[in-house]
C-alpha positions as CSV (number, residue, x, y, z in Angstrom):
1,X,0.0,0.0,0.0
2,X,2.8,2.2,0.8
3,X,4.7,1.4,-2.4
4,X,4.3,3.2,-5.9
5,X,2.4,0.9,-8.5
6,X,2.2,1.5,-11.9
7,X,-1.5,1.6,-11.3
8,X,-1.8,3.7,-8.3
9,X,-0.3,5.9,-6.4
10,X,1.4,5.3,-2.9
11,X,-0.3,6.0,0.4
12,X,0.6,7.5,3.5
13,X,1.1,5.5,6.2
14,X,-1.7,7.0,7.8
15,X,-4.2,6.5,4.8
16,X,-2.7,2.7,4.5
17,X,-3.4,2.6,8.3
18,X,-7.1,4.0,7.6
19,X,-7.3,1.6,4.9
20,X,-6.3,-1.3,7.4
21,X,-8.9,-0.4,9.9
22,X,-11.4,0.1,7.5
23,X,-11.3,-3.5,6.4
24,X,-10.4,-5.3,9.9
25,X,-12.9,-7.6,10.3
26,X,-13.2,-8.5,6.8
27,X,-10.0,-8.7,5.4
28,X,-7.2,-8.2,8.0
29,X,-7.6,-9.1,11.3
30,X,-8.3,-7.1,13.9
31,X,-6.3,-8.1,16.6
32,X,-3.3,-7.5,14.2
33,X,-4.5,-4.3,12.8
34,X,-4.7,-2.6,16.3
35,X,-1.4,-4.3,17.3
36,X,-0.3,-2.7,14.1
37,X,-1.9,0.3,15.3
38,X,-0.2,0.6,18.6
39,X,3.4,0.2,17.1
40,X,3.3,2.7,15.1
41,X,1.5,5.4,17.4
42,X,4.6,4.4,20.0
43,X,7.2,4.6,16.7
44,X,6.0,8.0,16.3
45,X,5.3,7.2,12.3
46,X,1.0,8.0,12.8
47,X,1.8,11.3,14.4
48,X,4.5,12.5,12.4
49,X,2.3,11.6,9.1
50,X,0.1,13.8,10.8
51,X,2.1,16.6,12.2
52,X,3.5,17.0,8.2
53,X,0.2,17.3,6.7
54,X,-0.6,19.7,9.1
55,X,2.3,22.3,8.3
């Protein structure tokens, strides 16, 4: 999700993350999506995604 494609373009981690929780449940588990979730709030990667898109 995070990597160009020839057709698309790359998300964000945050909109690959939105994209995650969108579809836990259905396609991706949700157990694994929040774990996911977690990591990368306590990495810093969410809030810096935000923090850019902010300035």
């Amino acid at each position: 999700m995070t990597a160009e494609r020839s057709y698309r373009s790359k998300l964000t981690p945050m909109e690959a993350f939105i994209e995650l929780k969108k579809r836990a449940g259905t396609f991706y588990s949700p157990e694994i999506v929040n774990a996911l979730g977690e990591v990368l709030m306590a990495s810093g990667e969410l809030i810096k995604q935000q923090d850019q898109k902010a300035a």
